[in-house]
N, C-alpha and C positions, 0 to 999 in steps of 0.2 A: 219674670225670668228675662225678657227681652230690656227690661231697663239694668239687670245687674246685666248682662252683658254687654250693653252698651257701653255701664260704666270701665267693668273691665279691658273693653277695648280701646276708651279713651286712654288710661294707665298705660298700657302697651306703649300706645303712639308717642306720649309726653315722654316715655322713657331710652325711647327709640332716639328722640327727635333730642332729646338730653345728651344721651349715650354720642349722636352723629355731629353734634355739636364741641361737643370734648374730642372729641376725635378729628375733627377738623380743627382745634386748635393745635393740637399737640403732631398733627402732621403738616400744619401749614408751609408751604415752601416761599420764600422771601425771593425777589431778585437781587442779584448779585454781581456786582464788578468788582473783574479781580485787576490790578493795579501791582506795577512794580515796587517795593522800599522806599524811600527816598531819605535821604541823611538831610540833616540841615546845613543847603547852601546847594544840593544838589540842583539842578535844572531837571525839572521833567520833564521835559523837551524831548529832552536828548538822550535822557538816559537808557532806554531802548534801543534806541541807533545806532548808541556806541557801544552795545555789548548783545553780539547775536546769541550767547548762550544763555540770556537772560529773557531774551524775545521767545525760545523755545522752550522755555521752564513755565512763564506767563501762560504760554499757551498749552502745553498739557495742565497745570490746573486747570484751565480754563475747561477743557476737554473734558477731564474728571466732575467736574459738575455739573458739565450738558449731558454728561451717559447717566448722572444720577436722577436728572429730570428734573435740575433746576434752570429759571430763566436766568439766563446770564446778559451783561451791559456789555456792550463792546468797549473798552479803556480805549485806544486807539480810535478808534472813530470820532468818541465825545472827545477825545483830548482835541483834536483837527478842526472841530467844529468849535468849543473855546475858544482856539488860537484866530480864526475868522472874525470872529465876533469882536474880538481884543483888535483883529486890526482895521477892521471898517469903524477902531472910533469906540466900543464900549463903555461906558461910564462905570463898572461894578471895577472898583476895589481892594476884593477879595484877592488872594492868595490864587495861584493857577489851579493848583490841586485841589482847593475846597470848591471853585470853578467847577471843575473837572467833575467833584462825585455831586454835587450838584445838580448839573447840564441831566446827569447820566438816570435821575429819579429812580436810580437803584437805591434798595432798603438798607443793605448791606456792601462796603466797600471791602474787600479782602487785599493787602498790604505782603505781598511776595517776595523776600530776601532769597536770592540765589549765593551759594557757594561753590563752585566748581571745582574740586581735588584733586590732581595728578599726580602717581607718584608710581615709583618701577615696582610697588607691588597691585597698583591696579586705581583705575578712575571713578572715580566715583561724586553725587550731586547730593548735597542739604540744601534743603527748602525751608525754610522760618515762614509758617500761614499765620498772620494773626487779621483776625474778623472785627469789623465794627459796626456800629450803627451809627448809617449814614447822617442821621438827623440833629443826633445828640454826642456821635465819636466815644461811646461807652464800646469797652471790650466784649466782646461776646464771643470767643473763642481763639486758642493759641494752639499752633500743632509745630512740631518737627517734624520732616520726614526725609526716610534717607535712604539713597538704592542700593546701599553697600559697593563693594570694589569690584569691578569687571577691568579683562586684558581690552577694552575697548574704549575706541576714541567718541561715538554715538552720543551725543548730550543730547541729544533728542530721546533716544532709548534710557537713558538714564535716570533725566531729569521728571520722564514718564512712571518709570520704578520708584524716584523718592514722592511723587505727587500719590499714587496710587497705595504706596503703604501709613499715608496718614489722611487722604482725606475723607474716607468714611469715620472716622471719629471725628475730625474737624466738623464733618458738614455734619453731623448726627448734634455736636455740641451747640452747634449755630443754630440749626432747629428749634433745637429743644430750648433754648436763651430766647429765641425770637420770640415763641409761642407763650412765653410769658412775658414779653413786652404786648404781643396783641388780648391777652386775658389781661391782664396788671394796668396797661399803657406804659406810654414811654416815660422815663424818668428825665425833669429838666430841673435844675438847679433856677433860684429866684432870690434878689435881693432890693430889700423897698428902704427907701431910707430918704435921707432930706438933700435939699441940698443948701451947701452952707450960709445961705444968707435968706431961708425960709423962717419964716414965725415960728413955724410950726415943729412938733416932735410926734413919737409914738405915745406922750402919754394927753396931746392937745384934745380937749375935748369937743364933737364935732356933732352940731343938728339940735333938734331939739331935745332928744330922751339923754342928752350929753354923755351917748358913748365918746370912749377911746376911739382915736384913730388904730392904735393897735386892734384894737375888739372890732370893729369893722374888717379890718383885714382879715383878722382870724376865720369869720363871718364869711369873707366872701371866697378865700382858700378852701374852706369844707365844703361851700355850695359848688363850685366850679372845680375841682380837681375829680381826676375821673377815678368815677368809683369812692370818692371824696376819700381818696388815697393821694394824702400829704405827711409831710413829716417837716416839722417847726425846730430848727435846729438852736435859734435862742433869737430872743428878743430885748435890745436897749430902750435906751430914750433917741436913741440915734437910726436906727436902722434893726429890721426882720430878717434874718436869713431863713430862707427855704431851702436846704437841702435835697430834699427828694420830692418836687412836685409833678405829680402823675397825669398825661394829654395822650386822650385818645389815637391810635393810629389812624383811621379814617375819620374824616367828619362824614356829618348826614348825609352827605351826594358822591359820598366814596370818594372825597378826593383825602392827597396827604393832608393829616391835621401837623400843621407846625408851631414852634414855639410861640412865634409872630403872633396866630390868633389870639395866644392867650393873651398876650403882651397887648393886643388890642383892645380885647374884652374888660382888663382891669385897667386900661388908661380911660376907658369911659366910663367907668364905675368909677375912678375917683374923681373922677371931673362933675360928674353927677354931685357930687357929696361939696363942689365950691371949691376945690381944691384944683390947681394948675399942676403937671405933672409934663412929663420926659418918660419916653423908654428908650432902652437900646437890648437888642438882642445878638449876643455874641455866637458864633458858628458854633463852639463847643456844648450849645442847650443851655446856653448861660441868659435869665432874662433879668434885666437893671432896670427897676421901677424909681425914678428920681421924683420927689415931691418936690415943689417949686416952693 
């Protein structure tokens, strides 16, 4: 009697401990900086300083997601600390804003379009949220929200009205998107190919058992994508595209797993195999495996 109870209370616990697990994915909360629009050719500098109704829209979203009990990034703070760094001298050659969400090790960057409306039948704010992931800049969420028309000049009360009528589905959508980037991993795109005055192709055969170079790669995509969640979108004599290759969000030590790793771990995997190699990793999750 006391062994089938045992058993049965071991069941319990696995299903508890299952159950607390799913439910920590599916409620997990990411942090977040929210960030102004920016058109191309805009200065992010500036673009706050020179529009105070734009600075008060930023910040009741901003607002709207600390009452929900998300960590939020300060925009303004990391942007000041970038601009320092740029001028004691920096050597990074990135873009200010890819700097920017960056600096900020927030998971998600939120992208805030203000519209301000006047007119003699009443004032009124649209807000365009669109959500990304900072690592890879894939969409994870789009809202509009808008306060309707008031006899009032208040863009601060306003701009509060069109933030708060969308961003519980906004932030319920970003959740729910995130929580399968942390079950799935993140999605990064991958392209392995030659370059043009290599011996070599995808069909050169390599080692002793004279696989493909193609079939090693295939090989070591399945073993190293997480959850060996990869998707091979087609293969030449010339070059592999990856489409959707899967990296866990933390490595081992809880810290961020970025594209870079992988980009490292398969530059020495083919170096291993005699083969000289190149990568480059682009901001957008893009990694460029070059064979020499």
């Amino acid at each position: 009697m006391r062994k089938y109870f045992l058993f049965f209370i071991s069941i319990i616990i696995c299903n508890t401990y299952d159950l607390a697990a799913q439910e920590a994915i599916q409620t997990v909360q990411p942090s977040i900086m929210v960030m102004p629009f920016t058109k191309e050719g805009q200065d992010i500098r500036t673009i706050l300083e020179d529009d105070f109704n734009k600075r008060i829209a930023i910040t009741k979203v901003k607002e709207a997601f600390d009452n929900r009990g998300f960590n939020t990034k300060d925009f303004v703070g990391t942007l000041k600390i970038a601009l320092k760094e740029r001028a004691i001298g920096s050597s990074n050659k990135t873009d200010l804003k890819t700097e920017v969400i960056r600096m900020s090790g927030a998971d998600i960057y939120v992208q805030v379009e203000v519209f301000v409306q006047k007119s003699n039948s009443g004032n009124s704010v649209k807000l365009i949220l669109q959500g990304y992931d900072s690592f890879t800049g894939q969409s994870l969420s789009n809202k509009i929200g808008e306060s309707g028309k008031f006899y009032t000049d208040d863009i601060a009360k306003l701009s509060q009205k069109s933030a708060e009528s969308c961003s519980e589905e906004f932030l319920n959508t970003l959740n729910s998107k995130f929580g399968e980037i942390v079950k799935n991993g993140r999605s990064v795109r991958m392209n392995i190919s030659f370059d043009e005055n290599s011996e070599y192709n995808m069909d050169s055969e390599i080692g002793s058992d004279g696989d493909l170079i193609s079939d090693l790669m295939e090989d070591w995509l399945d073993e190293n994508s997480y959850k060996n969640n990869f998707h091979l979108q087609g293969i030449s004599e010339s070059e592999m595209i990856i489409d959707d290759f899967r990296i866990p969000i933390k490595d081992k030590n809880g810290r961020n797993y970025r594209a870079s790793k992988t980009a490292r771990t398969l530059r020495n995997y083919i170096k291993t195999l005699g083969l000289s190699v190149k990568t480059d990793v682009e901001g957008s999750g893009k990694i460029n495996i070059i064979i020499q």
